[in-house]
N, C-alpha and C positions, 0 to 999 in steps of 0.2 A: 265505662259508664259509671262507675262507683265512685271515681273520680269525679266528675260531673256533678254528680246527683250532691255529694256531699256538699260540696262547694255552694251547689245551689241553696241549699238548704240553711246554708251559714250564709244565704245574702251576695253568694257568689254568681257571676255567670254560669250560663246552662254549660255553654261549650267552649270546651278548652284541647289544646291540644292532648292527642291520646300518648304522645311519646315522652312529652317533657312538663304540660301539665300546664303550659302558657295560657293565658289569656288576656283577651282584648287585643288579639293581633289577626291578622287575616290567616281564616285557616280555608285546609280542601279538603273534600270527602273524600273516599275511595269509590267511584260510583259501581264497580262491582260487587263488594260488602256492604254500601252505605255503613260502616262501621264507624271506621278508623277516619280519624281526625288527625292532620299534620300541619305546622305552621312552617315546615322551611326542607331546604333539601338533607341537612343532617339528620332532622329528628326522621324521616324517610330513609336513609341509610340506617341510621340506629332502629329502626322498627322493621326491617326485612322479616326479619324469625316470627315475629307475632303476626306480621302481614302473609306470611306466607305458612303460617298454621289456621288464621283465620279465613284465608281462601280457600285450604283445604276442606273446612269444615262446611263452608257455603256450595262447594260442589261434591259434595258428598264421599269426600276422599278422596278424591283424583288427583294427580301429582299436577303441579301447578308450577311451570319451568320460568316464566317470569313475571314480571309485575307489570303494569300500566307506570309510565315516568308520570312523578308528582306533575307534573307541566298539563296533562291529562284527566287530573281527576277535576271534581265539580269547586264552584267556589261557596264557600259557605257565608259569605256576605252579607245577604236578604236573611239566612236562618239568626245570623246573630244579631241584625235588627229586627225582627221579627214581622217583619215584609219581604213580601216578592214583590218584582216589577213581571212587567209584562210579560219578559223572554221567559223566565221563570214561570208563569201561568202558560206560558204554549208549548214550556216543555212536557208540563205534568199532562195536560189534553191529549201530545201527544201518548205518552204514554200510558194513559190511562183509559182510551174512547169511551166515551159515553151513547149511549142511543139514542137521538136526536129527542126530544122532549116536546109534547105537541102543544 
């Protein structure tokens, strides 16, 4: 995030990858942490240890034997243009239900 924020702040993009610091390239979320940002399958092999301390921390220390393959996580596409399409709004509905609104 520090990464991030600074960049932003100097006129840079929001989101960049968390491993190697890229941007303007297609990244994925981890959709278990929504944390971690990765642009390819190396910066995902190089980021094991910090993926696999920061999963620890989201399930409250529990050993965490392996990861979701990069092929798995979310696309950050719409967040980096700063639209969602439609699949994007039916996923957030579903997971967010609301009570019908009269």
């Amino acid at each position: 995030r520090a990464k991030a924020f600074s960049r932003s702040r100097s006129g840079g993009p929001w989101l960049a990858c968390s491993s190697c610091g890229a941007s303007g390239v297609p990244l994925r979320r981890c959709p278990l942490t929504r944390e971690l940002l990765l642009c390819s399958e190396a910066c995902y092999c190089a980021s094991a240890d910090a993926h696999f301390a920061l999963l620890r921390v989201c399930f409250c220390g529990c050993t965490v034997s392996q990861r979701l393959p990069l092929s798995q996580w979310e696309d950050c596409a719409y967040r980096e243009r700063h639209t969602a399409g439609s699949a994007q709004w039916e996923a957030l509905a579903v997971a967010t239900p609301q009570p019908e609104m009269v």
